[in-house]
C-alpha positions, 0 to 999 in steps of 0.5 A: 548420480544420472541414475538417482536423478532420473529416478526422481525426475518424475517427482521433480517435474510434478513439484514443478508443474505444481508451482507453475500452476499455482504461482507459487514463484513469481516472475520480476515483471509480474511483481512490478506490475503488482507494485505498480497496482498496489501503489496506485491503489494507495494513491487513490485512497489515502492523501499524502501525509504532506496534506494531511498535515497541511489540512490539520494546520489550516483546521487549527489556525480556523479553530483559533480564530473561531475562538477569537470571534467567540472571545469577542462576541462574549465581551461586547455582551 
């Protein structure tokens, strides 16, 4: 068994340089710091749905009252 591991060892450590060199595995603390930098990304381009829903309520509530006004306008003529 030692002697089919020492025959591939070779192989094993250039497989593994190859990995490390190429980042193929990642460490827990860089794939928090990755998330951490996708995650401020997000926040920096998109607005909350919250927002967003409130904006588009605001947007309808404006839309109706600009209706009403039209309304008005077109019955005083």
């Amino acid at each position: 068994m030692e002697e089919k591991i020492l025959e591939y060892s070779p192989i094993l450590i250039v497989i593994m340089m190859f990995f490390i060199q190429h980042k193929i595995f990642v460490t827990p603390e860089q794939l928090e710091k990755k998330h951490r930098e996708i995650i401020e990304n997000i926040e920096e381009k998109f607005v909350p749905l919250r927002s967003f829903k409130d904006l588009k309520e605001q947007v309808t509530e404006m839309k109706d009252k600009i209706d009403k006004i039209y309304d008005c306008l077109i019955t005083f003529k």
